[in-house]
N, C-alpha and C positions, 0 to 999 in steps of 0.2 A: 589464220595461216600458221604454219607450223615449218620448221629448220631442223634438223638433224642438229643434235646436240655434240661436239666434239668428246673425243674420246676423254675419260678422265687422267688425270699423271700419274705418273708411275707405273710401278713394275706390278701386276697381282699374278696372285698365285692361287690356286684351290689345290686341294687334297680330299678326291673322294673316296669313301671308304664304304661297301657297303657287303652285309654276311646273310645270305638269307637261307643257305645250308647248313646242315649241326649234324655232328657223329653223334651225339648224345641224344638217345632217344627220348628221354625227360624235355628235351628243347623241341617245339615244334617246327617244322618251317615255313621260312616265309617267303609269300610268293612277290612281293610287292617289290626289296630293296633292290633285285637289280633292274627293275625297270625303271625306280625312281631313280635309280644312280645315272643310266643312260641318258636319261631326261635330263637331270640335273648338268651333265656335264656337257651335254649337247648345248643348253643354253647359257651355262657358264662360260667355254669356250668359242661360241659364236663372237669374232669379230665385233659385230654391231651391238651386242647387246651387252655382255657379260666381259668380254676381251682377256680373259683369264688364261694362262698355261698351266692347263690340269694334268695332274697326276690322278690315278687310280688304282684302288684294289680293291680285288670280288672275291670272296668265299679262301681267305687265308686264317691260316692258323695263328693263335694269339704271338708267337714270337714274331715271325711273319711282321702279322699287322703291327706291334711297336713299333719293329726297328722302320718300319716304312714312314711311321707319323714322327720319329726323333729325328733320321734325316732330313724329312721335308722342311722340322719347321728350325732345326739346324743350320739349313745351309739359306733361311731366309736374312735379308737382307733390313735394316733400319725403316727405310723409307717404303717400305714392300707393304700392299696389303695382302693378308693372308686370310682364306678361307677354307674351312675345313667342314664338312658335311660328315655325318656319320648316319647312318640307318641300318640296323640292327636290332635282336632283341637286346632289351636295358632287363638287366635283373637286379632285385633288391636281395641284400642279406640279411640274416635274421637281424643284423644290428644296422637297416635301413640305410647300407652303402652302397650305390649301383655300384655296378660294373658293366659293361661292352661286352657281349657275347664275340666269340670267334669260331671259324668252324669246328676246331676240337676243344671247346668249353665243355668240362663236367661241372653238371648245375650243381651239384653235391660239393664241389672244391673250386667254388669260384676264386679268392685268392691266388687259388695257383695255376688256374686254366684261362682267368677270362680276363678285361683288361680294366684298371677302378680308373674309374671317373678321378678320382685323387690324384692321379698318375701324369693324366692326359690336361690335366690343370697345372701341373708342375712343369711339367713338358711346354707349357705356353708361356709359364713366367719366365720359364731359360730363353724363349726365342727373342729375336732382337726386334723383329718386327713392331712398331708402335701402333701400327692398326690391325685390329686380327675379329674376325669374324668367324663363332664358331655356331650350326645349327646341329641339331639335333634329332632326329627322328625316331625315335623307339618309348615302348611302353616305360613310366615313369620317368621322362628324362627331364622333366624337372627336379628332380633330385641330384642332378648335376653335384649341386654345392655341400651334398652331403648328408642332407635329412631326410629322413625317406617316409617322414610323418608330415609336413605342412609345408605350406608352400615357404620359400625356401628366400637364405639373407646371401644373395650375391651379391648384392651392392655393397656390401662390408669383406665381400669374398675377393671379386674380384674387379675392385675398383681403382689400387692402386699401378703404382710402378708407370705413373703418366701416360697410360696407353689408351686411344680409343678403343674398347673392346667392346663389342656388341654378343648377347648369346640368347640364342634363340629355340626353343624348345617346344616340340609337338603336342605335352599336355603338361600338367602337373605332377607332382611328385607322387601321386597317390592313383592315378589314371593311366592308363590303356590310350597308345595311338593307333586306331581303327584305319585296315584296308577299304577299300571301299572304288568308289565310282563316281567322284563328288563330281567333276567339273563337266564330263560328256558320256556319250555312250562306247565307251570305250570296252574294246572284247577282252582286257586282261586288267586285271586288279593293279590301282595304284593305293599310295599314303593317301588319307585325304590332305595330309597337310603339305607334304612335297608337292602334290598336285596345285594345288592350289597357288606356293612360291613358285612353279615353275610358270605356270599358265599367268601370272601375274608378271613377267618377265618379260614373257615372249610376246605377247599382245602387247606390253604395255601401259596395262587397267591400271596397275600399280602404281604408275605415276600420276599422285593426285593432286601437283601441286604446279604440270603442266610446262617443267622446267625442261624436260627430255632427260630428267634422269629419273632410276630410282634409289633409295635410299636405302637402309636398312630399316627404320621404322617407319617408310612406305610400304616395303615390304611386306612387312609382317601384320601392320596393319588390313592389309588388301588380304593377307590367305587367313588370318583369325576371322574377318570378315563370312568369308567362301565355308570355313569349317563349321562355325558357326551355325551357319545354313544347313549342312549336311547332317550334320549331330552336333548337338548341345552338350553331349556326354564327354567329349575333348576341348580340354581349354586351352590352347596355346598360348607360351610363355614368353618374355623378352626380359630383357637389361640389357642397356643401353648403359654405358660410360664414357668421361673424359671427351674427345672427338667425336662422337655419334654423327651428332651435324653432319662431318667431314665424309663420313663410309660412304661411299657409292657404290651400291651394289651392281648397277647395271644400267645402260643407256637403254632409254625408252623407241623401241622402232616407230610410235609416234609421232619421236623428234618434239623440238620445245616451241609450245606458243610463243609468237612473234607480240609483243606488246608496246606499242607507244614508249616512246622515255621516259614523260613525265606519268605514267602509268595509266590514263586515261586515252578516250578517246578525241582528239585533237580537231579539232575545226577548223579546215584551209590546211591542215597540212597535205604535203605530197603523199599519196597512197602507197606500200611497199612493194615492190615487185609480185602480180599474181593476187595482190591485195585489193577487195571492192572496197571502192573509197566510203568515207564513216561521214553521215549526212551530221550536218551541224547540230548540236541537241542546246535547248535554253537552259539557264543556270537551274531553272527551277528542276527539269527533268534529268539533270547530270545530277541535281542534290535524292531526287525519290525514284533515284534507280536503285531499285531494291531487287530486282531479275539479276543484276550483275555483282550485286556486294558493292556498289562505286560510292556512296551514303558521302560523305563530306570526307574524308579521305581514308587511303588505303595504303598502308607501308610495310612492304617484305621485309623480313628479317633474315640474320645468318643464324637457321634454327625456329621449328616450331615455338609459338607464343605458347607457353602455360595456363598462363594466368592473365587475367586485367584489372585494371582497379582505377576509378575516379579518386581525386585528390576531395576534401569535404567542400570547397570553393567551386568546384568543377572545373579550374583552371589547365590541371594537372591529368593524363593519363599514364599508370605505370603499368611495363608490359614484361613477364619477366620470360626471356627468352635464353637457351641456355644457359649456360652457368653467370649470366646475368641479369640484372633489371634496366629499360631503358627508360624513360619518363619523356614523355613529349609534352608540348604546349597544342591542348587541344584547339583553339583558336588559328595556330595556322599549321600544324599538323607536323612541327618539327622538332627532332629531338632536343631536349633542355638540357645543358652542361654534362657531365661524363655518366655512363651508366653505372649502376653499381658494382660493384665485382668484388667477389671475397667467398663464395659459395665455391667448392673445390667439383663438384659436378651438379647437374642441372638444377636451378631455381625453378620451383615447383608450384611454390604461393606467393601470394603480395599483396598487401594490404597497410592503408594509411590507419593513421592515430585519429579519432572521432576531430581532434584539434589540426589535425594533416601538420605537425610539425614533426612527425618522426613516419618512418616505412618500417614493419616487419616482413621479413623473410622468411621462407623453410625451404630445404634445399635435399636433393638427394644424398649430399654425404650425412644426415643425419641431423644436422642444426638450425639452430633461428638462427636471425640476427637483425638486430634492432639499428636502426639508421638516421642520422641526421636528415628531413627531406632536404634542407637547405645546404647543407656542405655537404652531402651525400658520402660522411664519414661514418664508420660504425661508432656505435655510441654507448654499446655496452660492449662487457667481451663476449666471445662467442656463447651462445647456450647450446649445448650439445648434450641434449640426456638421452637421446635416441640412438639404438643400433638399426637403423634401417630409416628407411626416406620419410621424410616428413611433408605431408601431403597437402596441409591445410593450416592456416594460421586464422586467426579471429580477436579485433581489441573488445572488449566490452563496453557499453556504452558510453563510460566517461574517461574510457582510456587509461585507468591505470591497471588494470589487467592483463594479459594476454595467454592466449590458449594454441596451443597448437598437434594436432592429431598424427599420427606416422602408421607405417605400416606395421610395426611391431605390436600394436595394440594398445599403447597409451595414449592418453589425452596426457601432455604437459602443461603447466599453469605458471607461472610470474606474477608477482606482486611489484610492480613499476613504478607503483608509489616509495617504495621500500629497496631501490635500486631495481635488482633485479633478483629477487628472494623469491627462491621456487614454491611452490604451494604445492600438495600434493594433490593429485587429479585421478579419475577412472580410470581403470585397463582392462580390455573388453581380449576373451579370446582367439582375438582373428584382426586384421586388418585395416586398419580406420582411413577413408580418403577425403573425410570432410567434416566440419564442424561448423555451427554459427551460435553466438549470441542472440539470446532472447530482446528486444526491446527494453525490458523494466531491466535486463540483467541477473535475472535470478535463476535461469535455466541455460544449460550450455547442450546442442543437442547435436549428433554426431551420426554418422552412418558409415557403413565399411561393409567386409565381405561378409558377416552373417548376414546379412539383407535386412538388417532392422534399421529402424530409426530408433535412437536411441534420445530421452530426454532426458538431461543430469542436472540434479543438483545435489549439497552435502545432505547425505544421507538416506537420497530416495534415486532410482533410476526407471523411470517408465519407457519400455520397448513400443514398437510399434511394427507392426506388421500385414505387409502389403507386397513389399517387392519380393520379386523372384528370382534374385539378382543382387548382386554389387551395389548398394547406395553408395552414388557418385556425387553428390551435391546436396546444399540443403538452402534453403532462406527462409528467412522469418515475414511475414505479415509487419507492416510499423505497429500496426496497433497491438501484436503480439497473438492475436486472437486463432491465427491459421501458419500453417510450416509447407513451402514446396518444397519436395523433394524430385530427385532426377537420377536415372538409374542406368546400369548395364542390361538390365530386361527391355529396355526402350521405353519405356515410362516416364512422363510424370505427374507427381499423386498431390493432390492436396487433401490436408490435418484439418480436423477440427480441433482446434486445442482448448475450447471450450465446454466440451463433454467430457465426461468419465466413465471409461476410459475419453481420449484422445481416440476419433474416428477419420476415415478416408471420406471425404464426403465427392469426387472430383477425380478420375484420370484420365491422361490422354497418351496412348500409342504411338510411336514413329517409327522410323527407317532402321534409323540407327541408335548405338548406347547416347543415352541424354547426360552428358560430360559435364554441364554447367546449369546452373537455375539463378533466378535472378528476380525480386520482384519490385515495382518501381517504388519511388518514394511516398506520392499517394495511395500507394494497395489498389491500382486500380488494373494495373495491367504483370503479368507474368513471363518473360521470357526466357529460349532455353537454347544452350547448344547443343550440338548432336556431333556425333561420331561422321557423320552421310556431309558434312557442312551446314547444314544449312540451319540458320538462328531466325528463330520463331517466338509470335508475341500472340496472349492471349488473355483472355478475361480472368481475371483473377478468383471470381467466383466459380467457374462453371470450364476452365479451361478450353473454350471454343476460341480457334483461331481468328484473330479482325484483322487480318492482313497476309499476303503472301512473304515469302521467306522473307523479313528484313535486308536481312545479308546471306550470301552464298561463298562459304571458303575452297578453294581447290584442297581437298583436304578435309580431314577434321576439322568438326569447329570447337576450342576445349575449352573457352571461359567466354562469359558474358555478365556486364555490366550495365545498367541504369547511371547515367548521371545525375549528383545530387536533387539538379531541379527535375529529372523527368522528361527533357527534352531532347538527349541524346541517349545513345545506345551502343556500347564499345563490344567488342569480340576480338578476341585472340584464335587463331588458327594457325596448320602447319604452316600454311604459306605469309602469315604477317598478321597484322591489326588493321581492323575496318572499323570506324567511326561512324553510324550512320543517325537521321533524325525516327524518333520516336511515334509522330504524329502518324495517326492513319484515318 
């Protein structure tokens, strides 16, 4: 059963902006930005979905379009949320600075005809507004923050000044956002990417987490999704900061599942209005209800789960959900004493000490941090050698190590026998979202956006390749002999790390990107999450599925864990932490 979701608070605002005419014949035009605008604002503006008082401008000249985007965000308000759409062509300068086209931009004298991304970033730190929402649509508009060679350090750009700010962008900084016809048979050319947020809006699809709202990183999730599908050749962008959680982009005309209190299906209670009453189920079929995700319990978060992690006892589950960690008592599924908090934007990794007397952290502002499990104090000072998010953390087998990977392209090291005395580590050039410890300890192996898996130790680094794609995750075999890996091509591969080279002997396809890998404490069995939700288990040799989905999240599913013994199985997703049994 489903309920229309109340409107969210406050005042929002949009500001559309879209050029798709140019005096300058060097500029081509485009046929797409003002139907994407009309769309856009149709559903931005719609009462029930988006509830926004949109402003607009079509086809103005660069003084024009300023002063239009310095008053809008001018005359915004504290508590306002503000969103601004732009679709236009992005051009790069020879020294890789976009700018905004306007209809009388000379591509020759961009400086003084068109409008710099520099500008319209300043223009946002001036506004008062704490939540602001800004998307992007034009070729390179991941170069937003300035670099017009790789993908790009917003999280360092613009993550202060305590505002939720979310930005969202059609491709990368080096990429073309393509017209096209992604969503239907439509007789006049849209964005594929505007297509795709709008139609994600209006339907509803976009809410995957069945609350009646959408979010911003529902959003954007649901059209990289759609784009994806239409061409591979645009990768669409986000950063997410401070409040993300908080944005609501739009009420879902789906309206929100109706759900029990105690979040299950209830026996003997009174049916909800329109409600077919829920036939009594035995403990045994409420614990291997694996169709619904319901496994031994299931608890929403304020904010996608990141991360999971078993405590070495199996007492403990820590789940790190925004700019926090929470730790519950897996036994009866409640939270244990205060969560952590000291991470200035989203906690991203979590992992215990092999001894589970301390927790590592990594965090989008760029840092570890090493934790008391027991007084949930930090326990070193901060570690902060990262300019950009740190994505993965790892202890090594006896714990006085630690490793942690970012997007900037180093592996970090600690020596934790030694306080916390940095050790120098690999720096790969591109991206890193995951690392893990070997077994014996003598290999630290990592994956990111070159698509390798990469094996390190001092002095040798052996690649591997296989993906076609973002390596998203890694695990090790106990016995050290084989490495899962799990990817944004929807993979995942099993190593032989017994040949020479290291060979792919194992892969298996899915729905969606494979976000987490995981393999149990015997080596007997392999599970993975996926982008589509759904957390799956499988032979460790030969990766053939021996059971249907374990658990199903509304949402992404972004981490999975084995408990020490084998018998349970954790998951983090957008919508919360599911706890389910192993056995099949």
């Amino acid at each position: 059963m489903r309920a229309p979701a109340p409107p969210p608070p406050g005042t929002r605002r949009a500001l559309v902006v879209a050029t798709g005419a140019y005096t300058d014949p060097a500029i081509t035009r485009l046929r797409a930005p003002a139907l994407d605008a009309q769309d856009m604002i149709e559903v931005l503006a719609d009462a029930d979905i988006g509830g926004f008082a949109v402003t607009s401008i079509m086809d103005r000249p660069e003084a024009e379009l300023r002063r239009t985007v310095s008053v809008f965000l001018g005359d915004c308000a504290r508590d306002d949320l503000v969103l601004i759409y732009l679709s236009c062509h992005g051009l790069l300068s020879p020294r890789g600075r976009l700018y905004f086209a306007a209809t009388d931009t000379v591509k020759a004298h961009l400086r003084a005809t068109a409008v710099e991304a520099q500008w319209l970033l300043e223009e946002m730190d001036e506004c008062a507004a704490r939540r602001q929402v800004l998307i992007l649509d034009c070729c390179f508009s991941g170069a937003f923050a300035g670099k017009g060679s790789a993908d790009l350090d917003l999280d360092r750009r613009l993550g202060g000044h305590g505002r939720g700010r979310a930005v969202l962008t059609a491709s990368r900084s080096t990429e073309y956002s393509f017209e096209g016809r992604p969503l239907s048979a439509q007789p006049l050319p849209r964005s594929v990417f505007t297509s795709a947020l709008v139609t994600g809006l209006r339907t509803g699809e976009a809410d995957r987490d069945g609350d009646g709202y959408v979010s911003v990183e529902e959003a954007f999730a649901y059209a990289a999704d759609r784009v994806a599908e239409v061409d591979p050749r645009q990768n669409p962008q986000r950063w997410l900061f401070g409040g993300e959680a908080e944005i609501i982009l739009a009420r879902s005309p789906r309206g929100a599942s109706v759900v029990p209190a105690n979040g299950l299906d209830t026996p003997g209670r009174e049916p909800l209005p329109g409600e077919t009453p829920v036939p009594p189920r035995s403990p045994r079929e409420r614990l291997r209800d694996r169709d619904h995700g319901t496994g031994l319990f299931r608890r929403g978060l304020t904010g996608r789960v990141n991360a999971v992690t078993f405590s070495p006892d199996g007492r403990l589950l820590a789940a790190a959900t925004g700019e926090r960690v929470v730790v519950f008592d897996v036994g009866s599924g409640e939270p244990v004493g205060e969560p952590l908090i000291g991470h200035r934007h989203l906690v991203l990794a979590v992992r215990f000490t092999p001894d589970g007397r301390r927790l590592a952290t990594g965090g989008a502002d760029g840092s570890v941090r090493i934790w008391d499990a027991e007084t949930r104090q930090r326990e070193f000072p901060v570690l902060a050698p990262h300019t950009r998010w740190v994505r993965a953390v790892a202890f090594n087998p006896d714990g006085t190590r630690l490793a942690g990977a970012s997007d900037d392209g180093a592996v970090s090291l600690w020596n934790l026998a030694q306080g916390s005395r940095p050790i120098p580590g690999p720096r790969f050039d591109q991206s890193l979202y995951c690392l893990a410890y070997s077994p014996d300890g003598r290999w630290l192996a990592t994956g990111g956006a070159d698509h390798l898996v990469h094996l390190c130790r001092p002095g040798r680094t052996v690649s591997l390749r296989g993906h076609a794609d973002h390596v998203l995750s890694l695990a090790y075999h106990p016995d050290g002999l084989f490495l899962a890996s799990g990817g944004r091509d929807r993979t995942v591969r099993l190593w032989d790390l017994t040949s020479d080279p290291a060979a792919e002997i194992a892969c298996n396809r899915h729905q969606g990107w494979v976000q987490s890998v995981a393999v149990s404490p015997d080596g007997a069995l392999i599970a993975s999450a996926c982008h589509d939700g759904r957390v799956d288990v499988y032979t460790a040799t030969t990766l053939e599925p021996v059971t249907a989905p374990v658990a199903t999240h509304n949402g992404s599913a972004n981490s999975v864990a084995f408990s020490p013994d084998g018998t349970l199985l954790a998951s983090g997703g957008d919508d919360g932490v599911v706890v389910t049994v192993t056995a099949v």
